[in-house]
C-alpha positions as YAML, in Angstrom:
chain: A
units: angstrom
residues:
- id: 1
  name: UNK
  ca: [9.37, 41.69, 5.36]
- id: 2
  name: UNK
  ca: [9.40, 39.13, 3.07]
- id: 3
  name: UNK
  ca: [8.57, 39.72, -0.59]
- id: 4
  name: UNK
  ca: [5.41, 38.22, -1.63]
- id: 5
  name: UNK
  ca: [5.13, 35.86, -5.31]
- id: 6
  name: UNK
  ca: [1.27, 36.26, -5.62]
- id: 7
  name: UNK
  ca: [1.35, 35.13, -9.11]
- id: 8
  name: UNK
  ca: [0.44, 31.03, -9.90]
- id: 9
  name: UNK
  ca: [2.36, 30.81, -12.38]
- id: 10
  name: UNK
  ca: [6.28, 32.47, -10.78]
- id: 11
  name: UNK
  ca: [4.89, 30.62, -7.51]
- id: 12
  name: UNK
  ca: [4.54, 27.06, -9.09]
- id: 13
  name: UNK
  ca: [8.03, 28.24, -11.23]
- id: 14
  name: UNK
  ca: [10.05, 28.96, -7.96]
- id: 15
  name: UNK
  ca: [8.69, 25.66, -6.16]
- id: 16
  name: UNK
  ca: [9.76, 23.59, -9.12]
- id: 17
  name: UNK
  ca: [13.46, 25.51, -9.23]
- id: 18
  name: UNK
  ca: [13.47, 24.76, -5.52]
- id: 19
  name: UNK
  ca: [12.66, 21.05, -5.53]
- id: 20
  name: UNK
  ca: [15.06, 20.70, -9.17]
- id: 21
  name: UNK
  ca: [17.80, 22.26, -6.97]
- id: 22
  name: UNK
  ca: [17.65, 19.58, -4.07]
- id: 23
  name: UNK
  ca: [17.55, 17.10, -6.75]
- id: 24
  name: UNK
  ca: [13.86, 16.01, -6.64]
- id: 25
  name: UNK
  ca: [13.80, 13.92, -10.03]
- id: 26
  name: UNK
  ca: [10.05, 15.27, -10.47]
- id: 27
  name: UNK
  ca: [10.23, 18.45, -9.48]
- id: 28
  name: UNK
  ca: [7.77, 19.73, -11.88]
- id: 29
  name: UNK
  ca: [5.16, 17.25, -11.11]
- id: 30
  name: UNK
  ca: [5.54, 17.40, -7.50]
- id: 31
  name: UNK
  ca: [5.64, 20.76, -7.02]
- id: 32
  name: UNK
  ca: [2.20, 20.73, -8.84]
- id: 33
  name: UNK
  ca: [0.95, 18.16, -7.02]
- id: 34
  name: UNK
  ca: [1.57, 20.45, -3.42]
- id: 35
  name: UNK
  ca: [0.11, 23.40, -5.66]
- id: 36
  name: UNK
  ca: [-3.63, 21.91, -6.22]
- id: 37
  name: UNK
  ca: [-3.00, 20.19, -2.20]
- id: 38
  name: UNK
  ca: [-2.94, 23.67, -1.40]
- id: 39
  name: UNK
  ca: [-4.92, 25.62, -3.93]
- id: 40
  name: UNK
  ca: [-7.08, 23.01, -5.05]
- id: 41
  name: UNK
  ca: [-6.79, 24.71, -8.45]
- id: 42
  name: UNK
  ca: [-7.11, 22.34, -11.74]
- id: 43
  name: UNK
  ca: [-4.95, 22.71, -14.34]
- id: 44
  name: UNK
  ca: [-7.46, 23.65, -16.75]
- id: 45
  name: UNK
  ca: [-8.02, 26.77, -14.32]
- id: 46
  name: UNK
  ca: [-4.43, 27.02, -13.90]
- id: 47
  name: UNK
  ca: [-3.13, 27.36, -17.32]
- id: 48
  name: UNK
  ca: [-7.03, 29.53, -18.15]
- id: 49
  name: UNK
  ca: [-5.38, 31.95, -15.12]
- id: 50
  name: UNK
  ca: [-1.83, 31.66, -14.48]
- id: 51
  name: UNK
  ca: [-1.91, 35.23, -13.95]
- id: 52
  name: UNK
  ca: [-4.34, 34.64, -10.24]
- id: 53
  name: UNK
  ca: [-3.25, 35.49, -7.48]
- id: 54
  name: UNK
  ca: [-2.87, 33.82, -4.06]
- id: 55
  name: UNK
  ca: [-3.55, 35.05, -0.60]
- id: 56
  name: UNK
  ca: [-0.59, 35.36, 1.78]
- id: 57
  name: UNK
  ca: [-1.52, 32.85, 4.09]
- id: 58
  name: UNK
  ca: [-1.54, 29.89, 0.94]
- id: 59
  name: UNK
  ca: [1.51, 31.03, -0.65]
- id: 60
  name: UNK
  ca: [3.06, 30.51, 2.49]
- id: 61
  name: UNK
  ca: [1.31, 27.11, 2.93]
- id: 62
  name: UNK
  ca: [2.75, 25.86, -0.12]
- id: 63
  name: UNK
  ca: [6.72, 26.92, 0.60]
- id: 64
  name: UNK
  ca: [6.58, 25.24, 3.46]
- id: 65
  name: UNK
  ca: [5.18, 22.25, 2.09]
- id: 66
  name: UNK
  ca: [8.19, 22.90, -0.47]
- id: 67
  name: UNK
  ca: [10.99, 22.68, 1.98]
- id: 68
  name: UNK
  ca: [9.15, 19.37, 3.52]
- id: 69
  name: UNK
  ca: [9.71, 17.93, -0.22]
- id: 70
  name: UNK
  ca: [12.77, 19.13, -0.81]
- id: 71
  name: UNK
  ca: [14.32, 17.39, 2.84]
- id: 72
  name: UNK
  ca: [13.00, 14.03, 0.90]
- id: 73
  name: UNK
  ca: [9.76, 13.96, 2.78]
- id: 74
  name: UNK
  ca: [7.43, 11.50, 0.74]
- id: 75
  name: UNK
  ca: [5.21, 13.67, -1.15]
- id: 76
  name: UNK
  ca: [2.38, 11.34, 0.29]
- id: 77
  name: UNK
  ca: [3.19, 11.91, 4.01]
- id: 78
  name: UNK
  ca: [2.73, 16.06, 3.10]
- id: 79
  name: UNK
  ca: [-0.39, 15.29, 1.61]
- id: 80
  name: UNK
  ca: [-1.74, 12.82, 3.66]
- id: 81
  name: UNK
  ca: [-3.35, 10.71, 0.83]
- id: 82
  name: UNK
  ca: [-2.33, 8.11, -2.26]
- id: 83
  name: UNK
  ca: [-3.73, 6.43, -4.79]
- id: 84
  name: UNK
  ca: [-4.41, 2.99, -5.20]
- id: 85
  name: UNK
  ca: [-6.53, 0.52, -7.43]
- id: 86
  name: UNK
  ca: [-8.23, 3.87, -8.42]
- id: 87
  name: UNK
  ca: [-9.01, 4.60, -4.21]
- id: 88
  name: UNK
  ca: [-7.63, 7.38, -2.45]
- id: 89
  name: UNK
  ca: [-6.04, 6.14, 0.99]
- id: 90
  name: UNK
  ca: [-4.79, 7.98, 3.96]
- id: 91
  name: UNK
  ca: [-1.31, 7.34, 4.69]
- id: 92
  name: UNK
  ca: [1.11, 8.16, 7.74]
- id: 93
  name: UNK
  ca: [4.72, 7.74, 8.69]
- id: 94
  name: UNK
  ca: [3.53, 4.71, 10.43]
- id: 95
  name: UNK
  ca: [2.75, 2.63, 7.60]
- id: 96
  name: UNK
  ca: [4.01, 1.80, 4.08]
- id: 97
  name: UNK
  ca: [3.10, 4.30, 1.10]
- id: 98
  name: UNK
  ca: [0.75, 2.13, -1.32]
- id: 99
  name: UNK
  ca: [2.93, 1.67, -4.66]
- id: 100
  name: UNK
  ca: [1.66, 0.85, -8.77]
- id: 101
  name: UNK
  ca: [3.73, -2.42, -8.17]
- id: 102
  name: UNK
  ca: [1.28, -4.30, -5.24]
- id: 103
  name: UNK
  ca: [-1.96, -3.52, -7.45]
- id: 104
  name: UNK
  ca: [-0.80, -6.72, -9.34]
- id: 105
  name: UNK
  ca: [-0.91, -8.62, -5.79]
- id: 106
  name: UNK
  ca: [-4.75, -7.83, -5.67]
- id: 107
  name: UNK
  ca: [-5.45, -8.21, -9.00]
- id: 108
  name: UNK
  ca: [-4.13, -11.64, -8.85]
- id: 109
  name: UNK
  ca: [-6.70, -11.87, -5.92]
- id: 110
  name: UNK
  ca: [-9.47, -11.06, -7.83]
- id: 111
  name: UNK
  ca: [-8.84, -13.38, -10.40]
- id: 112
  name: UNK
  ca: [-9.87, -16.32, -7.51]
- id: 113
  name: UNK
  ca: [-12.35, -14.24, -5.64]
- id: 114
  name: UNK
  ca: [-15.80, -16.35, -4.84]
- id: 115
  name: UNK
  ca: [-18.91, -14.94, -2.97]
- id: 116
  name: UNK
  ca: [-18.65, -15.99, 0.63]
- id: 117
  name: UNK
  ca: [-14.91, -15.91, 0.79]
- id: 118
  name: UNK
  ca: [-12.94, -15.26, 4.28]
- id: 119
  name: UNK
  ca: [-9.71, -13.50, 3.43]
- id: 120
  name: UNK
  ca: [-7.10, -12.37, 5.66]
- id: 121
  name: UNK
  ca: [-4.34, -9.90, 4.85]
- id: 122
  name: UNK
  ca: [-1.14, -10.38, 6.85]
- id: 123
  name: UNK
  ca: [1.06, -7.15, 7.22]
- id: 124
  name: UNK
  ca: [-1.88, -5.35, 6.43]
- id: 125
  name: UNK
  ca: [-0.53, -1.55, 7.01]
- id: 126
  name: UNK
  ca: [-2.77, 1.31, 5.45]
- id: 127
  name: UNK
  ca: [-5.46, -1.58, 4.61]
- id: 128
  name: UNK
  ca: [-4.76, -0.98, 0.92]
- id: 129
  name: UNK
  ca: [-4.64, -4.33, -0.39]
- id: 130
  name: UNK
  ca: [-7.91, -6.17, 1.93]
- id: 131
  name: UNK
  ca: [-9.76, -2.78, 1.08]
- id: 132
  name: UNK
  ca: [-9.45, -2.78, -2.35]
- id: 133
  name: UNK
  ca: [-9.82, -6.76, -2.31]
- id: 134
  name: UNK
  ca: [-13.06, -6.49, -0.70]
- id: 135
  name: UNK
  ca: [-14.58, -2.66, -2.66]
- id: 136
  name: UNK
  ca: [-12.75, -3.82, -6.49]
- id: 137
  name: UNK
  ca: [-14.90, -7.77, -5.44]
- id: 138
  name: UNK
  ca: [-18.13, -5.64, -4.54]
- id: 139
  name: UNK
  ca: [-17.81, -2.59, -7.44]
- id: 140
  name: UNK
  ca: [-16.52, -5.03, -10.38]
- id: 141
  name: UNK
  ca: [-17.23, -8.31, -9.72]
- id: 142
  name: UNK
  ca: [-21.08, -7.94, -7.98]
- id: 143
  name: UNK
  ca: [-19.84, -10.59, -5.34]
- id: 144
  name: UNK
  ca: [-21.50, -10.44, -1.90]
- id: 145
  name: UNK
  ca: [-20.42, -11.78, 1.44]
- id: 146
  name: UNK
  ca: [-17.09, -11.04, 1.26]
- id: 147
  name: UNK
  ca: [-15.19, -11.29, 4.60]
- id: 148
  name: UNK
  ca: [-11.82, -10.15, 5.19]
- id: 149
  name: UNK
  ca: [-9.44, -9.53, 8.09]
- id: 150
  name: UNK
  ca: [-6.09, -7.57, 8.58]
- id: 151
  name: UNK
  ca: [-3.69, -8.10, 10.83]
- id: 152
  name: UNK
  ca: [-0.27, -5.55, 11.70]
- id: 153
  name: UNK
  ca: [1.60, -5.93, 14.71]
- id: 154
  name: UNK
  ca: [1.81, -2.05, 14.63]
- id: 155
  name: UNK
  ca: [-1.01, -0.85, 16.50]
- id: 156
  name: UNK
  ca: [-0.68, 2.65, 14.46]
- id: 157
  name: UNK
  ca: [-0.61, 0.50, 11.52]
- id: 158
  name: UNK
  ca: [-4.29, -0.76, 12.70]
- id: 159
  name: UNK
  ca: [-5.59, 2.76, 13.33]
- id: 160
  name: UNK
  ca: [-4.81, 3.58, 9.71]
- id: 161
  name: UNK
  ca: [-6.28, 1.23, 8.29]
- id: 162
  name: UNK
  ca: [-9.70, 1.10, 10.45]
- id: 163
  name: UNK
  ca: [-9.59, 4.92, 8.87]
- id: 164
  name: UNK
  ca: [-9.33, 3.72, 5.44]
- id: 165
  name: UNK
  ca: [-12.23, 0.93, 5.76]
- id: 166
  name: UNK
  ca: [-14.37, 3.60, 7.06]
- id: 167
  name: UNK
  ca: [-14.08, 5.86, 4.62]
- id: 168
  name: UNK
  ca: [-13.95, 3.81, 1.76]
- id: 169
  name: UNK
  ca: [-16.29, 0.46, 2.72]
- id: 170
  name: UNK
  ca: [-18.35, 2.61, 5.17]
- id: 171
  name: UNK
  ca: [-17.96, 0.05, 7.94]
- id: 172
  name: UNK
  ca: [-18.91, 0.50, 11.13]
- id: 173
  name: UNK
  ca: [-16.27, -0.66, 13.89]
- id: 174
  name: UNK
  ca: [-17.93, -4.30, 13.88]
- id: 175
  name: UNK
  ca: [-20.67, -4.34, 11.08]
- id: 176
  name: UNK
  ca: [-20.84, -5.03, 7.64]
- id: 177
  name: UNK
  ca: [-19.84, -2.51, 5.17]
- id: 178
  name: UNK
  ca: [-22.78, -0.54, 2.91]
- id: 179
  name: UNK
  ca: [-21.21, -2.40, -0.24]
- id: 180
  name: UNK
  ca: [-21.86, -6.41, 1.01]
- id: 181
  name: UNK
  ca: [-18.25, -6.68, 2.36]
- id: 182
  name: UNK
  ca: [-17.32, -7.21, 6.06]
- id: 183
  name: UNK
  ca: [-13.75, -6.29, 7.23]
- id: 184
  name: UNK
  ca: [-12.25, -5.71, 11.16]
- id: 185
  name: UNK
  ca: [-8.20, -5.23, 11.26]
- id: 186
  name: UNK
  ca: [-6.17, -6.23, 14.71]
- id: 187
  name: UNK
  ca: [-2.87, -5.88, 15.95]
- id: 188
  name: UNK
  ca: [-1.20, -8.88, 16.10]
- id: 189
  name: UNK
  ca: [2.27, -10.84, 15.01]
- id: 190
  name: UNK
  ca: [1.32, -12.64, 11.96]
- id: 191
  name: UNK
  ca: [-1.29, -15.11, 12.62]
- id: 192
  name: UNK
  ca: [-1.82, -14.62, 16.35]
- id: 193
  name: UNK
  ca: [-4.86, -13.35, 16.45]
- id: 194
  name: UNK
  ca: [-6.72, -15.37, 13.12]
- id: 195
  name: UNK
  ca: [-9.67, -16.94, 14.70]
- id: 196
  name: UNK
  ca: [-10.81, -19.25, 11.50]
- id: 197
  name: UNK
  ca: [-9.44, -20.77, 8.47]
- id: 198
  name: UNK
  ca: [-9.44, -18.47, 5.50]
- id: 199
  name: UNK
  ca: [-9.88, -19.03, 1.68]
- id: 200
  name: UNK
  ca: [-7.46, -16.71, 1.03]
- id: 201
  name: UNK
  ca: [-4.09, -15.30, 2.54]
- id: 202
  name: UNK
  ca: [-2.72, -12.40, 0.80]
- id: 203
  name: UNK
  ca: [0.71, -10.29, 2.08]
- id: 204
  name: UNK
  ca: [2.83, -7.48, 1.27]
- id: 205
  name: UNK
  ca: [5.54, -8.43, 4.11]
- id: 206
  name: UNK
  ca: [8.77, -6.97, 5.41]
- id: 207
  name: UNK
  ca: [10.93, -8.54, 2.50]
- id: 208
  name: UNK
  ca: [14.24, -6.21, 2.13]
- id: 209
  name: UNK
  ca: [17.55, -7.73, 2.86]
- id: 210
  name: UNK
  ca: [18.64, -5.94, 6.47]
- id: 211
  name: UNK
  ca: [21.91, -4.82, 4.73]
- id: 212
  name: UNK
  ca: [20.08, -3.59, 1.64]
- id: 213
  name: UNK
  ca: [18.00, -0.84, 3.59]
- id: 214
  name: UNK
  ca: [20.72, 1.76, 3.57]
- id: 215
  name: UNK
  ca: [20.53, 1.39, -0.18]
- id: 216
  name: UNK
  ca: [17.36, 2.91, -0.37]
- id: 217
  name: UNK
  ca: [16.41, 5.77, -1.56]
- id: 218
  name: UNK
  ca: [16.06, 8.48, 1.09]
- id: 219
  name: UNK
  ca: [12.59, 9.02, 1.39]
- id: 220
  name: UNK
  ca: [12.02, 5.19, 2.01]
- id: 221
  name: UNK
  ca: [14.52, 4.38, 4.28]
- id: 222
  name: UNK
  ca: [14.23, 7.91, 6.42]
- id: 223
  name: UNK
  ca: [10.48, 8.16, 6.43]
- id: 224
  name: UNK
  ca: [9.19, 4.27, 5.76]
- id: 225
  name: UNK
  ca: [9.00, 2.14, 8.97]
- id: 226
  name: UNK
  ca: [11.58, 0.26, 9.32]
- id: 227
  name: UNK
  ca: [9.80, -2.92, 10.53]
- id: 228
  name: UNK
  ca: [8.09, -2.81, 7.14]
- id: 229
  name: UNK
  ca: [10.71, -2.84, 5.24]
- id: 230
  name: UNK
  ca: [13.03, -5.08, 7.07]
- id: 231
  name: UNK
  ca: [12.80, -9.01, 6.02]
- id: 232
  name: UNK
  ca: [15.81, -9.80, 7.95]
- id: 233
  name: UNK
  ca: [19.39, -11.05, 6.84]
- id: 234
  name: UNK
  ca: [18.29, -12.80, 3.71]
- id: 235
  name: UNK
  ca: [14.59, -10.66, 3.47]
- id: 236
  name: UNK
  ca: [13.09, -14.12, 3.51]
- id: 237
  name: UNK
  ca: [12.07, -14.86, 7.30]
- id: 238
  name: UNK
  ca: [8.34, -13.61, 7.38]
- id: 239
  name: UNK
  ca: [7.99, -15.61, 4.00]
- id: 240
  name: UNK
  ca: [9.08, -18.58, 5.99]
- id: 241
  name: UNK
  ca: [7.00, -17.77, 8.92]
- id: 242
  name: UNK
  ca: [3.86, -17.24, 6.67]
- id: 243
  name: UNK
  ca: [3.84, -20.29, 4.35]
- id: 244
  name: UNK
  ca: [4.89, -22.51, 7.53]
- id: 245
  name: UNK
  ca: [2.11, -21.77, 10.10]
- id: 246
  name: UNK
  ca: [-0.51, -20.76, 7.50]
- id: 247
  name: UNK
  ca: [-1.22, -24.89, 7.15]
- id: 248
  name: UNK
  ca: [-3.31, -24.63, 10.44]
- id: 249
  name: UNK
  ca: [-4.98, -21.41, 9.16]
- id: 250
  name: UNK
  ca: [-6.00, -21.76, 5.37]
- id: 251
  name: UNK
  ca: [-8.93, -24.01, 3.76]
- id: 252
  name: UNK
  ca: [-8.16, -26.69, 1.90]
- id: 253
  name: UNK
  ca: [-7.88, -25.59, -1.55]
- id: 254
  name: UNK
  ca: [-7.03, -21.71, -0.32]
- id: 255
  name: UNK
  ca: [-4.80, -19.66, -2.02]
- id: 256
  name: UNK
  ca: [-2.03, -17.60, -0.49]
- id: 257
  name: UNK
  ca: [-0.31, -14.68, -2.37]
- id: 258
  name: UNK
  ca: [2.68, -12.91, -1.54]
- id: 259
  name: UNK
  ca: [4.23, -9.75, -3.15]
- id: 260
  name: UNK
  ca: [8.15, -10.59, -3.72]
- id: 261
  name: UNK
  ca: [11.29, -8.87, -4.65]
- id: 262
  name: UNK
  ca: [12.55, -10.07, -8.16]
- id: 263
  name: UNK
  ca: [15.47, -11.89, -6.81]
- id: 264
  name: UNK
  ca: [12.97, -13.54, -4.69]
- id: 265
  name: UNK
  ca: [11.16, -16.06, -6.99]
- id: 266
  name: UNK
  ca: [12.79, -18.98, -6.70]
- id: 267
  name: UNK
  ca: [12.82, -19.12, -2.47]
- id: 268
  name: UNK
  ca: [9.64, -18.06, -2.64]
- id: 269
  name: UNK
  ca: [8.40, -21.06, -4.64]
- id: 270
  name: UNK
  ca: [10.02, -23.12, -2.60]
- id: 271
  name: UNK
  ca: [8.87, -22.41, 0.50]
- id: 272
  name: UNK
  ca: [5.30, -22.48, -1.27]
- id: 273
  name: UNK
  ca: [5.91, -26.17, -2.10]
- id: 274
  name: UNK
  ca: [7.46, -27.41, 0.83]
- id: 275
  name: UNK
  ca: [4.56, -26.01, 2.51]
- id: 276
  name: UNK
  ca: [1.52, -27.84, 0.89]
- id: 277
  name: UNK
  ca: [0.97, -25.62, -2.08]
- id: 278
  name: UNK
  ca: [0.58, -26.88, -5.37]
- id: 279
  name: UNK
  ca: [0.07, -24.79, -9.01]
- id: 280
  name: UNK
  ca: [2.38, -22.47, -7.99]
- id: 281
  name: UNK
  ca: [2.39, -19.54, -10.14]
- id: 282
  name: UNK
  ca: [4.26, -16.26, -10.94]
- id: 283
  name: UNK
  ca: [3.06, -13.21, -11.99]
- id: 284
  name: UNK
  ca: [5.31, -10.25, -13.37]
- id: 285
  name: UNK
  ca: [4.51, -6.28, -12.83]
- id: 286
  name: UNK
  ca: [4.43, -3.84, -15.85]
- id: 287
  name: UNK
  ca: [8.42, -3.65, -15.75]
- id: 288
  name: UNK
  ca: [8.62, -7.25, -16.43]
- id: 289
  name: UNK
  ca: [9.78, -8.08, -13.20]
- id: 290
  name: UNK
  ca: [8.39, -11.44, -10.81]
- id: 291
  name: UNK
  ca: [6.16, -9.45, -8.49]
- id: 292
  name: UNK
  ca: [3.57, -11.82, -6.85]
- id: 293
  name: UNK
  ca: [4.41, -15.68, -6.05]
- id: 294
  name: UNK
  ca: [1.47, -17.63, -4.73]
- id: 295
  name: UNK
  ca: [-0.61, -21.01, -5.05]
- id: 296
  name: UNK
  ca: [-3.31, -23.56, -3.88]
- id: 297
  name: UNK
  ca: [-3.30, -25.22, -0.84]
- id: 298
  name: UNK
  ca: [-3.32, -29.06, -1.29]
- id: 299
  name: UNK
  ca: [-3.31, -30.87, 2.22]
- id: 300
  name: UNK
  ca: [-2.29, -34.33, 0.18]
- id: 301
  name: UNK
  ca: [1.34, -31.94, -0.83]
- id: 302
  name: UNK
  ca: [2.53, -32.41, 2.48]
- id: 303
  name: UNK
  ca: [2.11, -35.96, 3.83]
...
C-alpha cells in the first residue's frame, strides 16, 4: 500500500521536488497553484496550518495532477482556467492559452472604443480578446451598445468561447448580454461568415514561422493547436489575408489591430499601408518588444 503524505506542508514540498526534478522552471509556484486547484486552501490558511492534513482521495488528486505538470502539460489545461484582463477564462487543448503579452492588443482597443461600435475579432479562440473588449468597454468605460463578433474556423474553438461569453457577459445564445454588450462567435475561415462592415477588426492570428514551431517550448508546441500557431513559411500569410480582404469589410475610418511577433513590425506596416490604412502605429509590451501593429482605414489610401 502506498504510504500516505497527509501533511500540507511535505505534500506541497514533494510536488515542488517533483516538478524541480523534470525541470519545471516554476516548480514552486506551480505546484502551489495545483495545491489551492485541489485544496482550495489560501495561503494565509496554508502557512496559519501547514501542519493540516488532507484526505486520501485529494492527496491523490493533486499527484496526479503533478505528473500531468511534470510531462509539460500547460498548467492551464490541468486547471481548466486563466487569467486575463483581470477575467478568469476557460481554456482547452483546442484553443490558445490567453498570455500577459495580448492584454496590450485590447488595451490598444479600448483606447478607440465608441458607444455603438461593431467589432469583430478574427481568430477569435477562447473569446479572450472580444470578451474582454466588450466587459473592460462596459465595466470601465460606461459605453453601451457595444457589438462584437468572433470568428474561428475551429468549431471547438467556437464552443469555447460561446462558454466564456456566457459566463462572463451573461449572454444568451442570441441576446444581448446583462452588461449593454452584444456578442455571437461562428466558425468560419477569416471573414467568411462577417455579415456587415465593422468599426473595428482586432486579431491574435496564426503568426509563427512553420520552421520555427519545433523551437518552441514543449508545452506550446505539444499541447497548443497547431493551426494557431502556424503562420506559414514566413508567419505572415493570415496578416496578408486579413489586411487584403478586410477593405470590403471595415468602415471607413475603422481601425484594425493585430498582435505581431517582434521581428514582425516592419511587414506588418506594410501590408497595413498598402492596404488603405493610414496613422499606422506601434505599440510595445512590458518587455519592450513591438507587440500590436494597427491603424485607420482611409478609403482615399488606396486609389
Amino acid at each position: 500500500m502506498k504510504q500516505r503524505i497527509s501533511n500540507l506542508q511535505k505534500i506541497y514540498k514533494e510536488g515542488t521536488r517533483l516538478l524541480a526534478g523534470a525541470g519545471i522552471e516554476e516548480a514552486g509556484i506551480d505546484a502551489w497553484y495545483l495545491l489551492e486547484y485541489v485544496t482550495g486552501i489560501t495561503r494565509a490558511a496554508y502557512y496559519a496550518h501547514p501542519e493540516t492534513e488532507l484526505d486520501a482521495d485529494k492527496e491523490d488528486a493533486y499527484f496526479a495532477h503533478i505528473g500531468r505538470r511534470a510531462r509539460r502539460e500547460p498548467l492551464q489545461h490541468i486547471t481548466g482556467e486563466q487569467e486575463f484582463m483581470g477575467y478568469s477564462f476557460r481554456v482547452s487543448g483546442h484553443v490558445l492559452i490567453p498570455r500577459q503579452d495580448t492584454e496590450i492588443l485590447v488595451e490598444e482597443a479600448l483606447k478607440v472604443l465608441a458607444p455603438g461600435m461593431r467589432i469583430l475579432d478574427m481568430c477569435t479562440g477562447s473569446g479572450c480578446v472580444l470578451i474582454s473588449i466588450l466587459k473592460a468597454g462596459r465595466e470601465r468605460l460606461r459605453m453601451e451598445r457595444l457589438e462584437g463578433t468572433g470568428s474561428d474556423i475551429s468549431p471547438e474553438a467556437v464552443a469555447v468561447a460561446q462558454y466564456n461569453a456566457a459566463r462572463l457577459l451573461g449572454r444568451t445564445e442570441t441576446g444581448r448580454g446583462n452588461n449593454g454588450c452584444c456578442a455571437r462567435f461562428c466558425t468560419g475561415d477569416l471573414f467568411e461568415k462577417a455579415e456587415e462592415r465593422y468599426d473595428l477588426i482586432v486579431s491574435n492570428p496564426p503568426y509563427i514561422r512553420t520552421e520555427e514551431i519545433r523551437k518552441l517550448q514543449r508545452e506550446v508546441r505539444l499541447h497548443d493547436p497547431y493551426i494557431a500557431l502556424d503562420g506559414k513559411k514566413d508567419g505572415l500569410y493570415f496578416y496578408r489575408r486579413i489586411t487584403a480582404e478586410s477593405a470590403a469589410y471595415i468602415a471607413e475610418g475603422g481601425y484594425l489591430m493585430f498582435e505581431i511577433g517582434h521581428d514582425q513590425t516592419e511587414d506588418v506596416c506594410t501590408l497595413l499601408e498598402q492596404s488603405g490604412y493610414a496613422d499606422v502605429f506601434v505599440k510595445k509590451d512590458l518587455a519592450g518588444l513591438d507587440r500590436v501593429a494597427g491603424g485607420r482605414y482611409n478609403r482615399k489610401c488606396t486609389q
